[in-house]
TORVO-188493 format. One record per residue (C-alpha): x, y, z; residue number from 0. Coordinates in steps of 0.02 Angstrom, whole numbers, plus 50000, padded with zeros to 5 digits. Layout:
BEGIN
ATOM  east north    up num
ATOM     X     Y     Z NUM
...
! end
This chain:
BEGIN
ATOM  east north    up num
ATOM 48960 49849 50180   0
ATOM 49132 49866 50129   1
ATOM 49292 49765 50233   2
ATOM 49469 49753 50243   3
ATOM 49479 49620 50089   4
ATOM 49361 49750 49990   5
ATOM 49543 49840 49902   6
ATOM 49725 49828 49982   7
ATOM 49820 49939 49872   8
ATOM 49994 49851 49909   9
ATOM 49933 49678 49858  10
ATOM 49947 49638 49661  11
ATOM 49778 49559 49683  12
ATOM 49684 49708 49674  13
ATOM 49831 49841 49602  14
ATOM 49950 49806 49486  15
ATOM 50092 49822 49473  16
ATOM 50144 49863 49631  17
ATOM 50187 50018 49690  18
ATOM 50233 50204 49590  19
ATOM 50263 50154 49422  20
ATOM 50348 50251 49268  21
ATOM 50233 50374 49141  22
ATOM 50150 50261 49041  23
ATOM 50098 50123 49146  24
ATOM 49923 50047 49122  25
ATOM 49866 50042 49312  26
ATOM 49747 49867 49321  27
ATOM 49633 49882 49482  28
ATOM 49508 49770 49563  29
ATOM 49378 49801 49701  30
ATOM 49328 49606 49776  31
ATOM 49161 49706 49880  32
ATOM 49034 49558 49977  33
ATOM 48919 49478 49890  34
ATOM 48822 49530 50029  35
ATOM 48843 49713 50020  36
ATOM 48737 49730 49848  37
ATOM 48850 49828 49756  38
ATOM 48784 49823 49566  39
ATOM 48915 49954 49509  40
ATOM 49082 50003 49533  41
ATOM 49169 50194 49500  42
ATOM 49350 50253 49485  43
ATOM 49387 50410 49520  44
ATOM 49550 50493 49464  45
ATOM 49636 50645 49516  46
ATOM 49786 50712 49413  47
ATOM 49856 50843 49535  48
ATOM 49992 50910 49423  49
ATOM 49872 50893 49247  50
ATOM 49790 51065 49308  51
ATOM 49711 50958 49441  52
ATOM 49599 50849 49311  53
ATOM 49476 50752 49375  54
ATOM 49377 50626 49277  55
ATOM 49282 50467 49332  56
ATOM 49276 50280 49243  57
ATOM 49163 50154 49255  58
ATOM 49238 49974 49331  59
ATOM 49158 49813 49224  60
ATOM 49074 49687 49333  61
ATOM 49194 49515 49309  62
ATOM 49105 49392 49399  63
ATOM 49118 49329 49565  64
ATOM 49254 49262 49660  65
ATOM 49188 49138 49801  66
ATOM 49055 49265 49896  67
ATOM 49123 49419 49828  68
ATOM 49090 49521 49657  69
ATOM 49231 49580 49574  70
ATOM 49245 49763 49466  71
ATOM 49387 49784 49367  72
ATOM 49451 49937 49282  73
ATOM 49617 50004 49192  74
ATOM 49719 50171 49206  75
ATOM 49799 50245 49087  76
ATOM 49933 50357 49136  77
ATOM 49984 50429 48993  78
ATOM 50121 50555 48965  79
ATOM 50063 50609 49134  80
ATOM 50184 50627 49301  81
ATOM 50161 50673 49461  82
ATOM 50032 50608 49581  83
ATOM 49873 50524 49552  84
ATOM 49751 50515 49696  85
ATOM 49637 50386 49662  86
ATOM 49472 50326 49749  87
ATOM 49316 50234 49729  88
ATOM 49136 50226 49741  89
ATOM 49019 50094 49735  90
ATOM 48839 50086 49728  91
ATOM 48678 49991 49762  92
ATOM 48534 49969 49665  93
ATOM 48434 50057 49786  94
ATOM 48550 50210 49757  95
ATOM 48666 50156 49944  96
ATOM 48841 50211 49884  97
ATOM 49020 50183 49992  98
ATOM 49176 50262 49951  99
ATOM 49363 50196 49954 100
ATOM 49522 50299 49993 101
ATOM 49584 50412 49932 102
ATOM 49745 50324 49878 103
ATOM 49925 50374 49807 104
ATOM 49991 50323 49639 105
ATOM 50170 50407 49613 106
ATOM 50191 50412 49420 107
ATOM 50360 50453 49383 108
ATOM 50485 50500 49218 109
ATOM 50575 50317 49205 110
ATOM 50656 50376 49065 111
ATOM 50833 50382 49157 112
ATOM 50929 50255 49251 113
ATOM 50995 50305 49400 114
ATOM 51155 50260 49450 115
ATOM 51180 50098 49587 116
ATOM 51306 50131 49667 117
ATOM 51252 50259 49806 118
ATOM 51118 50129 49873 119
ATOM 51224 49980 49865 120
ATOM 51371 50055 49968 121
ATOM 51412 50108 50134 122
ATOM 51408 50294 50176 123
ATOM 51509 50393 50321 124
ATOM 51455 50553 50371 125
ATOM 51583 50667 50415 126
ATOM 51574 50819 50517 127
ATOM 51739 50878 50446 128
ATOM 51814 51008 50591 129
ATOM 51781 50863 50706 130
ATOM 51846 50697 50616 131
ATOM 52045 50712 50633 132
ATOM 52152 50834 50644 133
ATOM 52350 50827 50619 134
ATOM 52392 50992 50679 135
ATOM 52333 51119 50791 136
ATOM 52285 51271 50654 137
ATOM 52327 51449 50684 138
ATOM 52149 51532 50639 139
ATOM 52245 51712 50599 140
ATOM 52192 51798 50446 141
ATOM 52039 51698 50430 142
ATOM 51861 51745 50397 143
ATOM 51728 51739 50558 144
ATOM 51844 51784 50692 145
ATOM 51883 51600 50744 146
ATOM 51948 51531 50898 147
ATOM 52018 51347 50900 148
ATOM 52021 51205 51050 149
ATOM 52209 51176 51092 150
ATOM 52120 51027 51174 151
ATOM 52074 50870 51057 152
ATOM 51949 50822 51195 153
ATOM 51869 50991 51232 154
ATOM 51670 51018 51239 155
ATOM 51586 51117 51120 156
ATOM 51566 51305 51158 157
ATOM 51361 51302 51159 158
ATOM 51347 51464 51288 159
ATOM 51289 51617 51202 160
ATOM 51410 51779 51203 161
ATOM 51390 51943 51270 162
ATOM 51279 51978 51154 163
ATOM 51154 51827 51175 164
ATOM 51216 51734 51015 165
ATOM 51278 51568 51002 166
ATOM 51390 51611 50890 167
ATOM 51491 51434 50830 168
ATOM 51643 51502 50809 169
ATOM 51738 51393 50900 170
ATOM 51850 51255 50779 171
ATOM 51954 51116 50823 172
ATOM 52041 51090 50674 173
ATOM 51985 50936 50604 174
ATOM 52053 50934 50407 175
ATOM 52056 50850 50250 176
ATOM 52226 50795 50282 177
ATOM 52159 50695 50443 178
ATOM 52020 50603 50325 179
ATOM 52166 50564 50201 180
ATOM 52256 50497 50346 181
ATOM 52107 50381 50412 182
ATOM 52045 50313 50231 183
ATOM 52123 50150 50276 184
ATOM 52009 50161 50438 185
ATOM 51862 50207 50343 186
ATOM 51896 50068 50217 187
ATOM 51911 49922 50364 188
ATOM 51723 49989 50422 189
ATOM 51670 49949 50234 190
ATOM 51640 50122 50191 191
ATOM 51591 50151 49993 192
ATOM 51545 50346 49992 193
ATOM 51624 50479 50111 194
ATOM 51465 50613 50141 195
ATOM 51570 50782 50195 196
ATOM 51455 50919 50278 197
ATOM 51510 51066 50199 198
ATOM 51694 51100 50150 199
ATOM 51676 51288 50075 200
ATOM 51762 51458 50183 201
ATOM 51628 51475 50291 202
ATOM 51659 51576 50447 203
ATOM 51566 51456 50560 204
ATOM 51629 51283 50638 205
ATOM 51480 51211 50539 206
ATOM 51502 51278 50385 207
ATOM 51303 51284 50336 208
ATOM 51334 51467 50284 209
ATOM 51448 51470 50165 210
ATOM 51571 51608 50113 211
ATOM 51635 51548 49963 212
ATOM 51596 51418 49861 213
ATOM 51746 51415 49756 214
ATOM 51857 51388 49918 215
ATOM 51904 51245 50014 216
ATOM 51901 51313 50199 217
ATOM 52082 51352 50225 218
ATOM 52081 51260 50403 219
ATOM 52024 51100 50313 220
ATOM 52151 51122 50180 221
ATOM 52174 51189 50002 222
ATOM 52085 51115 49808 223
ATOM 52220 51039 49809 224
ATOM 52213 50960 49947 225
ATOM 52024 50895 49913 226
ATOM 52079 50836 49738 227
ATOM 52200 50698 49827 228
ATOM 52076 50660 49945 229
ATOM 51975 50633 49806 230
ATOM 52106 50530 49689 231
ATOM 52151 50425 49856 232
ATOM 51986 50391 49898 233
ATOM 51950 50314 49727 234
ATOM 52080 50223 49731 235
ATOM 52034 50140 49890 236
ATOM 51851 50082 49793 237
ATOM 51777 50250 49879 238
ATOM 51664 50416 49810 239
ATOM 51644 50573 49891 240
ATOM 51485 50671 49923 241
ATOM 51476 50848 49942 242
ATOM 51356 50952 50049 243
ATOM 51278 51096 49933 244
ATOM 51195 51216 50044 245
ATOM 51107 51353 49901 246
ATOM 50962 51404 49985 247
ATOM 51031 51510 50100 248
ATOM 51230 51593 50109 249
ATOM 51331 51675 50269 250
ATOM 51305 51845 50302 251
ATOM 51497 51862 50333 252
ATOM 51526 51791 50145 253
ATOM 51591 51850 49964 254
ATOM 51421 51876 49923 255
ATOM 51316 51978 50044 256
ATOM 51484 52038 50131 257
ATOM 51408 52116 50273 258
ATOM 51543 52119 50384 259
ATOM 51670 52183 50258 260
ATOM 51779 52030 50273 261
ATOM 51803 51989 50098 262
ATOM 51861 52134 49959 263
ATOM 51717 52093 49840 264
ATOM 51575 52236 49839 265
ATOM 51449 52126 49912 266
ATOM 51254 52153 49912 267
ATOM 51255 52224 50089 268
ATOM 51409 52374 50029 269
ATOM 51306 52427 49887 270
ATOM 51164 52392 49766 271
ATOM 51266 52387 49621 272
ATOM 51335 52222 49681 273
ATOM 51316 52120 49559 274
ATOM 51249 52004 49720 275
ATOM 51128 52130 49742 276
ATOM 50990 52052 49648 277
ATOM 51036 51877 49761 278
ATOM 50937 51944 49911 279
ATOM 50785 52016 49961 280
ATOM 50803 52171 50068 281
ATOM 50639 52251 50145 282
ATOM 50754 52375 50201 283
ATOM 50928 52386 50115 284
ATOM 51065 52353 50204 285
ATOM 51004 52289 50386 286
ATOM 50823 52209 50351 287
ATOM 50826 52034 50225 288
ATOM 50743 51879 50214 289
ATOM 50844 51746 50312 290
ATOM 50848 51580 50340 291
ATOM 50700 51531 50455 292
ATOM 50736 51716 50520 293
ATOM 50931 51695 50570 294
ATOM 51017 51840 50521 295
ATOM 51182 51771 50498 296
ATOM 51120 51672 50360 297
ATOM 51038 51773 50225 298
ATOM 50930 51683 50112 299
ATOM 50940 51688 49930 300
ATOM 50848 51701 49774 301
ATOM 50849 51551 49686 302
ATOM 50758 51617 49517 303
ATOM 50892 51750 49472 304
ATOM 50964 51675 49317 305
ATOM 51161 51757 49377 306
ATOM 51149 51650 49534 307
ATOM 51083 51490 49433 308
ATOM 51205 51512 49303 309
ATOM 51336 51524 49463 310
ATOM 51285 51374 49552 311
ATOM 51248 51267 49412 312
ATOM 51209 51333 49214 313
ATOM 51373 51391 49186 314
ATOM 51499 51283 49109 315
ATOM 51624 51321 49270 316
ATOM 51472 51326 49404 317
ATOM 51489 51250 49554 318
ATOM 51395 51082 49549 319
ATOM 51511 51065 49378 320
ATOM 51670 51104 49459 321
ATOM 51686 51016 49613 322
ATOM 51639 50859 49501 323
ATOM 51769 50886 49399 324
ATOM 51889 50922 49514 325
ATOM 51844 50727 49619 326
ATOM 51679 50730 49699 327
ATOM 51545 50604 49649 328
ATOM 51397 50686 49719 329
ATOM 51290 50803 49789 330
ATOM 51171 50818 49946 331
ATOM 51052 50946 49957 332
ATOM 51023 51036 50116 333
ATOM 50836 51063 50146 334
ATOM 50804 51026 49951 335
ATOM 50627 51059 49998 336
ATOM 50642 51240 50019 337
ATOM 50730 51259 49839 338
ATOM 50635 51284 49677 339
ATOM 50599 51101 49599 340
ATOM 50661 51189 49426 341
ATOM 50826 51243 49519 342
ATOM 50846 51084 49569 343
ATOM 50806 50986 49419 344
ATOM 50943 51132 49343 345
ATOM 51090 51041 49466 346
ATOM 51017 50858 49420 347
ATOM 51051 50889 49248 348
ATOM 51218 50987 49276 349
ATOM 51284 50834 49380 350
ATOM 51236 50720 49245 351
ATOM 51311 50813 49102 352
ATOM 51491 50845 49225 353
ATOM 51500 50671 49287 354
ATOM 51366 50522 49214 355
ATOM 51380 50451 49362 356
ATOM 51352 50579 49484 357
ATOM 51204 50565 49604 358
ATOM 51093 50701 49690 359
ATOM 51018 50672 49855 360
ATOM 50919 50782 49939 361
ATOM 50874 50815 50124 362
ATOM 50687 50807 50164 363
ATOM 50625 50758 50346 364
ATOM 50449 50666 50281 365
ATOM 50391 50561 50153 366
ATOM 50483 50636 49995 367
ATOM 50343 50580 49860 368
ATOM 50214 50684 49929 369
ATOM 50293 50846 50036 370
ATOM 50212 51019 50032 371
ATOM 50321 51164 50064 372
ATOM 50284 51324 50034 373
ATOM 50111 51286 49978 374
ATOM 50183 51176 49831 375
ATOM 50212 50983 49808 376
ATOM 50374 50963 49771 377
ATOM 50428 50834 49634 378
ATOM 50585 50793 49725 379
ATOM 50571 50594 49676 380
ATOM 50482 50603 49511 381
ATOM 50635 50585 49398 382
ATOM 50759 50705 49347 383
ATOM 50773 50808 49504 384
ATOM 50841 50696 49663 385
ATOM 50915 50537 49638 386
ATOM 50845 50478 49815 387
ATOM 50835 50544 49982 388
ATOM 50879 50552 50187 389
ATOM 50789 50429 50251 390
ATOM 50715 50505 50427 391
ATOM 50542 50407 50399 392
ATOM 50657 50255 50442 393
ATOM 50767 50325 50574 394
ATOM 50583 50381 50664 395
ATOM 50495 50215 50637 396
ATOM 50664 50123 50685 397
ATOM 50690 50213 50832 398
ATOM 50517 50186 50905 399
ATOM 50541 49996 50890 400
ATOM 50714 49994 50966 401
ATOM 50623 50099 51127 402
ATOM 50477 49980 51124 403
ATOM 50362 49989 50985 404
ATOM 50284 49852 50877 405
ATOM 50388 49805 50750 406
ATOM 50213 49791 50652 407
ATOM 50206 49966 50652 408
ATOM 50391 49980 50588 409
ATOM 50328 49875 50442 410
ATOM 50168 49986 50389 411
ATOM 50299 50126 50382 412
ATOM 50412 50064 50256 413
ATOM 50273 50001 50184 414
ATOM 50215 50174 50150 415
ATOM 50387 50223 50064 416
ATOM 50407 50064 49973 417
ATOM 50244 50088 49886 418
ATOM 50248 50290 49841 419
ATOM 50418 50294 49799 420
ATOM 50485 50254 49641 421
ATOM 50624 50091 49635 422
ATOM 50749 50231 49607 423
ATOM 50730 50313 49756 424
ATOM 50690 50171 49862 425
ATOM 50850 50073 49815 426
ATOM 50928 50236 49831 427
ATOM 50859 50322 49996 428
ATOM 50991 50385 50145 429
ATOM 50959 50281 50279 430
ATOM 51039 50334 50450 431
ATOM 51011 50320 50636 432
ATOM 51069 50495 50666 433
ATOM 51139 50631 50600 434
ATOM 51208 50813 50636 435
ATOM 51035 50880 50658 436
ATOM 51010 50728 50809 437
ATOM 51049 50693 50944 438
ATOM 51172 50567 50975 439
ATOM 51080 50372 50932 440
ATOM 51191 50300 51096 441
ATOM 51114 50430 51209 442
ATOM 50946 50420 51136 443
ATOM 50935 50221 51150 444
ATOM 51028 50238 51311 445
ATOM 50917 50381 51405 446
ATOM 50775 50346 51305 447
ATOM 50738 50529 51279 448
ATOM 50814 50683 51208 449
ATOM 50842 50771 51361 450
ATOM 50742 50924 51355 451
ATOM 50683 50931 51497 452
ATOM 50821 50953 51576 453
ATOM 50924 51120 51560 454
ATOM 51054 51151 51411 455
ATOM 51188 51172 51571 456
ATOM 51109 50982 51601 457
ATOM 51145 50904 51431 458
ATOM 51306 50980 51405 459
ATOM 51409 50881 51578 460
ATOM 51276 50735 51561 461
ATOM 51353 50545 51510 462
ATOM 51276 50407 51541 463
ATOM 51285 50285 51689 464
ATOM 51378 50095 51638 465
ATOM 51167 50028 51634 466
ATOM 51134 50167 51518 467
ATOM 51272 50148 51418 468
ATOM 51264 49945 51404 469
ATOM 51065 49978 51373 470
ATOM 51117 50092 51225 471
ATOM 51224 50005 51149 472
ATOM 51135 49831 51155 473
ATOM 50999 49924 51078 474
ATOM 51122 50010 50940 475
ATOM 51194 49847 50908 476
ATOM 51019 49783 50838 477
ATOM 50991 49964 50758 478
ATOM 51141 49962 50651 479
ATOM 51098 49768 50593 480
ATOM 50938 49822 50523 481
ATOM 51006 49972 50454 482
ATOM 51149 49866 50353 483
ATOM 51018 49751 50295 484
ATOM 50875 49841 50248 485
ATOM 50876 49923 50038 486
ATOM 50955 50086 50034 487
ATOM 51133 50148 50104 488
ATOM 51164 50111 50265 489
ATOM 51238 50298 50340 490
ATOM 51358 50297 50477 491
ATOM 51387 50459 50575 492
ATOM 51538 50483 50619 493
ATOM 51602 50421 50780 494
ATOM 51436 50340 50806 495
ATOM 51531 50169 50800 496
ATOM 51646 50212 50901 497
ATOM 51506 50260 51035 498
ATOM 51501 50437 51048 499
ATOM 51361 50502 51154 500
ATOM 51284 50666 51168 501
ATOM 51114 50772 51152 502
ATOM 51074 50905 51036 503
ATOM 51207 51003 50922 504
ATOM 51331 51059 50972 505
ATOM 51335 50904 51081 506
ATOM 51311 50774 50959 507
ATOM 51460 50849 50872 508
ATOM 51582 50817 50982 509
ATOM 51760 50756 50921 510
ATOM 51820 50583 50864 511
ATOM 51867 50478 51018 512
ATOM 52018 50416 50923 513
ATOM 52104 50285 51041 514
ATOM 51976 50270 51153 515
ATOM 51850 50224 51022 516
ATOM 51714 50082 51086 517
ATOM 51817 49917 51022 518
ATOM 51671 49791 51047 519
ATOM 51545 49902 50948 520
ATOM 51691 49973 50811 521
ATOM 51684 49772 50779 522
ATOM 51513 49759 50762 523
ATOM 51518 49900 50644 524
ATOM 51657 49814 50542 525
ATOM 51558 49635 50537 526
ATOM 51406 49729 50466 527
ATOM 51507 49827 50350 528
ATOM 51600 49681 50273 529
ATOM 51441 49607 50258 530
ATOM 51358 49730 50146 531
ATOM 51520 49707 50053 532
ATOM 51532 49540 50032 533
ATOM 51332 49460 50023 534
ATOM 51271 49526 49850 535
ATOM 51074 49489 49931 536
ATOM 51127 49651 50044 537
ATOM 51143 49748 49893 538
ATOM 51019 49735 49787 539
ATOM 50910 49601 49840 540
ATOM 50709 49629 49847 541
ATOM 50650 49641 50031 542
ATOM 50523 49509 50105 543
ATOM 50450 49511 50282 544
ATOM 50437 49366 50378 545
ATOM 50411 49396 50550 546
ATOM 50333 49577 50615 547
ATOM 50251 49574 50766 548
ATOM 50286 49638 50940 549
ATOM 50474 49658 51007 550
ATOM 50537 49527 50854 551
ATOM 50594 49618 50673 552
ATOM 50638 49503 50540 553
ATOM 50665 49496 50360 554
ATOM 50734 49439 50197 555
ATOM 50845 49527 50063 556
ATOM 50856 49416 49907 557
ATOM 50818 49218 49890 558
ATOM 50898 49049 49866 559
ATOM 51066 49007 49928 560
ATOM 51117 49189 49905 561
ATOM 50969 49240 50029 562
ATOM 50997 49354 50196 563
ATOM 50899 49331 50340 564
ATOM 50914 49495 50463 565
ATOM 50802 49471 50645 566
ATOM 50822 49566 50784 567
ATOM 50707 49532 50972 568
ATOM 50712 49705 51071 569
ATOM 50626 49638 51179 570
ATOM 50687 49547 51372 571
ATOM 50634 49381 51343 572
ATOM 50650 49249 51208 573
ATOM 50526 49241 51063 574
ATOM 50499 49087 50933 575
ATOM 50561 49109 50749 576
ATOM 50548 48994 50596 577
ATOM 50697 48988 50472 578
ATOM 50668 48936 50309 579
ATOM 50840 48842 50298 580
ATOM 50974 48797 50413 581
ATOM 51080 48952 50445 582
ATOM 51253 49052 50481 583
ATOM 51266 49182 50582 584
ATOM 51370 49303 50503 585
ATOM 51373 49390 50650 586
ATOM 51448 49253 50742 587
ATOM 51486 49121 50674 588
ATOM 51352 49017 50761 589
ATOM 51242 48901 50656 590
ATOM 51057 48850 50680 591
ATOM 50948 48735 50610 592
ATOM 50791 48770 50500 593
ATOM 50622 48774 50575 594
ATOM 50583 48846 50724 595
ATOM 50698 48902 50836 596
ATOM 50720 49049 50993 597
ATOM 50791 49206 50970 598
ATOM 50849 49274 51137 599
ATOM 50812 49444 51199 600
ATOM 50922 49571 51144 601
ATOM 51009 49486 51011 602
ATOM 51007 49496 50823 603
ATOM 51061 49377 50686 604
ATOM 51113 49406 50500 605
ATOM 51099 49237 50431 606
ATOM 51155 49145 50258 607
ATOM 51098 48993 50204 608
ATOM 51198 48832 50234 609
ATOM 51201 48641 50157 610
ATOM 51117 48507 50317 611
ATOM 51280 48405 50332 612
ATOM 51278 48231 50249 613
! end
C-alpha cells in the first residue's frame, strides 16, 4: 500500500530538478514504495499533450532499498519537446496487485531566451488614468462617445443605467497624463519602478477597454506628445511604462467598426468594402456580430486576418512597435487567454525586435501553465509568448489568509505555481491585492465580503464604520508586507495606499483622495517600497518557508547577512516564532533577538540580519 513518502513531486528526493524545467532536461524520478507493500516493479507513464498527445510507458530499475522501503528509479528525456508532460505511475505486485500515482505536471518550456529582470524586481503602480490627477477641468466638446465630465474632483461614479437600461460609462473626470507627469516625484517616494497605465488610446468610454484608435492618445489624457515626455521623464526618474493592449475585442463607436459614424473612416459597420470588414464577424451585416462576452458596444475581432496582425504587430509601424518606440517599455495583455497563442507569440517577438528589453505580460485569472480556453491549452508561459503573468492565484490564496485561513493552505498554493511555472514567469508574475476588475482590498479586508448581497443602490453610499476601517487596514498593512516580499512585482493600485475603499467597478474606481490620502498607511507603503529598493534579497532572492501554519505566515527571501525575514500573525493573539539570527525590523526599527520569540497579533515584521553586540 502506497503513502505520503511513496513520491512528493516538489522534493528533489524523488524529482529532480525541481520544478518545470527548459526542453531538454533529463527528468530523474524515484518512487521510495514500503517494503511492505510488495511492489516487485515499477512503471512510468508519460503523456506528451502537445507531441500529438504521445503516450508511451518506461520501465523504472529496482535500486535497492532505502531503510524499509524499495526504491525504482527512472529518467525522462524531454527532448526537443515543449509543452506539458503529465506524468504518472504504476506499480505492481508479484501476484499481479497494481497501484497507480498521479497524474502529475511537468511544464517543459523553450529556455532558449532570457527574459528580462527588471519587471519582477521592481515596483509596479497601476493607474486608472481618468482617475489619477487631473490639472484641469477638460471641455469634452468635439470628442468621440458623447462624454460628460465631473466638475467635482470628489464626485461618485455614474453606475445607474440610462433611459435605455445601459450603463453606459460615459462619465470622465479628467484625470491626464499631465497629472501623472506632475505626481512622478510622488510615485518615485512610494518606490515605484514600472507605471502600468490601463488603456491610453481614443476610446469613447471612461475605461477605455474599447478602444477607438490605437494610434491616438485619448485627447482628454493628452496628446503623443504628451506620452513621449511622460515617457522621457519617467526614465529619467529610474521608471518604465507599461501599456494596456486590449486586441481581442475594439469599441463599436471606433475607427474600425464605426458604427456610430463618429469617425470619417468607412468602417466595417458603413460598408463591406471596409477594409475593416474582414476584422469582424457579422451573422447579420450591419446590426448582428460576435462581441465581447455578448456586449455590443464592444465588437470582437478576428485575430487570424493577416491585415489586422500586420496592424497590431507584423508591420514595421504596428502598434506594439510604435508605442515602444515612441517610450513605453511594455505590454499587458487584456484577457491574453482569449487571443490566439500564435498572435500572441507574433507581439512577443515584435516587442523584442522594437525594444530588447521590452516585456509582455498577460492577464489570466488561474494558473497560467495549464489554462483551457476555448477548448485549447494555451502556451501562455512556455517561452516566447508572455514574459509572466497577473498573479490572481496569489491575491485569492492571500486574501483567504488575511480573512482567516491557514496560512498552510496559502503555502500549497504557491507551491502549485512555483513548481509548474517556469523561473521566468515565476520571478516575473504580477502580483497584486486588487485591481480594476476588484473590489476595493480596504473594503474587502474591512467588510469581509464583497457586498452582493446587498443592493447596487447599497454599495454605491456604503463606507465603512472607524472598526471596519481600522480592521481593514490592520489587515492591509500585513497584505501589502507579504506582497513586497514575496518573488514577483509587488502591484499597487492606485490609491490603494492611500486607503481608498469601495465595492465593485465603478466603485473601486473612484478618484485619487489627493490631500486627504491615509498618511499612516501612505507610510507603510513607502517603508515597504524603499525596502524592495534597497534589500537586494527582496529582489531576487530564492524563497524559503519557515513558519506556515494557522494565523502565522513567514518566510525567507535570500540567505546570509543579506537574508529577509517577512512574518505576519493575522490572527488576535500572540503566536511563538524562531529567528534564525538576531534581527531589525525594517519596519520599525525595533530589534529582536534570535531564537524564539512572540509575534503579537496583528503585526508583521520584515527583518535583516544584525551582528549580537560585543
Amino acid at each position: 500500500m502506497c503513502d505520503a513518502q511513496t513520491f512528493d513531486s516538489r522534493d528533489t528526493r524523488y524529482k529532480q530538478p525541481y520544478g518545470a524545467v527548459p526542453s531538454g532536461t533529463v527528468v530523474q524520478l524515484t518512487l521510495r514504495p514500503p517494503r511492505s507493500g510488495g511492489f516487485s516493479k515499477g512503471v512510468l507513464i508519460a503523456y506528451f499533450e502537445h507531441r500529438q498527445e504521445e503516450r508511451h510507458e518506461q520501465p523504472m530499475t529496482w535500486a535497492g532499498l532505502d531503510g524499509d522501503r524499495d526504491v525504482f528509479q527512472t529518467a525522462l528525456d524531454t527532448g526537443d519537446y515543449v509543452g506539458l508532460i503529465w506524468y504518472s505511475f504504476r506499480l505492481e505486485g508479484l501476484d499481479g496487485r497494481q497501484e497507480e500515482l498521479g497524474p502529475y505536471q511537468l511544464t517543459v518550456y523553450d529556455g532558449a531566451e532570457d527574459v528580462p529582470e527588471w519587471f519582477g524586481e521592481g515596483v509596479t503602480y497601476q493607474i486608472f488614468p481618468d482617475r489619477f490627477r487631473r490639472t484641469r477641468v477638460p471641455d469634452p466638446t468635439g470628442m468621440v462617445g458623447g462624454r460628460s465630465v465631473h466638475t467635482g474632483w470628489d464626485e461618485e461614479p455614474e453606475y445607474r443605467p440610462d433611459q435605455n437600461g445601459e450603463v453606459r460609462n460615459r462619465d470622465f473626470f479628467g484625470g491626464s497624463l499631465a497629472g501623472v507627469l506632475e505626481k512622478l516625484p510622488y510615485l518615485r517616494g512610494l518606490g515605484v519602478d514600472t507605471l502600468y497605465f490601463c488603456p491610453v488610446f481614443e476610446a469613447p468610454e471612461n475605461h477605455r477597454y474599447g478602444t477607438g484608435d490605437y494610434e491616438k492618445i485619448d485627447p482628454m489624457l493628452g496628446t503623443e506628445a504628451d506620452f513621449r515626455a511622460l515617457c522621457d521623464a519617467a526614465h529619467q526618474l529610474g521608471m518604465r511604462v507599461m501599456l494596456d493592449g486590449v486586441f481581442n475585442h475594439q469599441a463599436f463607436v471606433s475607427r474600425y467598426f464605426n458604427g456610430d459614424g463618429s469617425y470619417q473612416s468607412v468602417g466595417a459597420a458603413q460598408s463591406q468594402d471596409s477594409p475593416y470588414y474582414p476584422w469582424y464577424h457579422f451573422s447579420h451585416w450591419p446590426d448582428h456580430y460576435d462581441s465581447w462576452w455578448g456586449i455590443y458596444s464592444l465588437p470582437a475581432v478576428d485575430e487570424s486576418q493577416p491585415t489586422y496582425r500586420d496592424f497590431i504587430f507584423s508591420g514595421e509601424n504596428s502598434i506594439i512597435r510604435r508605442w515602444l518606440n515612441a517610450g513605453a517599455d511594455g505590454w499587458r495583455l487584456d484577457v491574453a487567454d482569449e487571443l490566439p497563442d500564435d498572435f500572441v507569440h507574433g507581439i512577443h517577438a515584435a516587442a523584442r525586435q522594437a525594444k530588447p528589453d521590452a516585456v509582455v505580460i498577460g492577464e489570466v485569472w488561474e494558473d497560467g501553465s495549464n489554462k483551457i480556453a476555448y477548448g485549447v491549452r494555451r502556451r501562455h508561459i512556455l517561452g516566447g509568448h508572455c514574459d509572466g503573468l497577473m498573479n490572481y492565484p496569489f491575491r485569492n490564496a492571500l486574501l483567504s489568509f488575511l480573512l482567516g485561513d491557514d496560512a498552510f493552505h496559502f503555502k500549497q498554493a504557491m507551491e502549485t505555481i512555483r513548481e509548474n511555472y517556469p523561473p521566468f514567469a515565476w520571478r516575473s508574475a504580477m502580483n497584486f491585492l486588487g485591481t480594476h476588475d476588484t473590489p476595493r482590498i480596504l473594503t474587502l479586508l474591512g467588510v469581509g465580503g464583497d457586498g452582493k448581497d446587498h443592493s447596487k443602490d447599497w454599495r454605491a453610499a456604503f463606507r465603512m464604520s472607524d472598526e471596519q476601517y481600522q480592521r481593514g487596514r490592520a489587515r492591509l498593512r500585513l497584505g501589502a508586507l507579504v506582497l513586497f516580499a514575496f518573488p514577483g512585482s509587488p502591484t499597487i493600485y492606485y490609491g490603494d495606499e492611500a486607503g481608498l475603499e469601495g465595492f465593485e467597478d465603478p466603485f473601486n474606481r473612484r478618484t485619487f483622495p489627493w490631500g486627504r490620502e491615509d498618511e499612516e498607511l501612505l507610510a507603510w507603503y513607502r517603508a515597504l517600497g524603499a525596502a524592495r529598493g534597497q534589500l537586494e534579497a527582496l529582489r531576487r532572492g530564492e524563497l524559503t518557508w519557515l513558519h506556515t501554519r494557522g494565523r502565522v505566515l513567514a518566510f525567507l527571501r535570500g540567505e546570509g547577512e543579506r537574508a529577509v525575514l517577512a512574518a505576519v500573525n493575522a490572527g488576535d493573539r500572540p503566536e511563538a516564532i524562531t529567528l534564525p539570527w538576531p534581527a531589525r525590523d525594517w519596519m520599525t526599527g525595533g530589534e529582536l533577538p534570535a531564537g524564539a520569540c512572540e509575534l503579537p497579533p496583528m503585526t508583521g515584521w520584515l527583518l535583516t540580519p544584525r551582528k549580537p553586540e560585543g
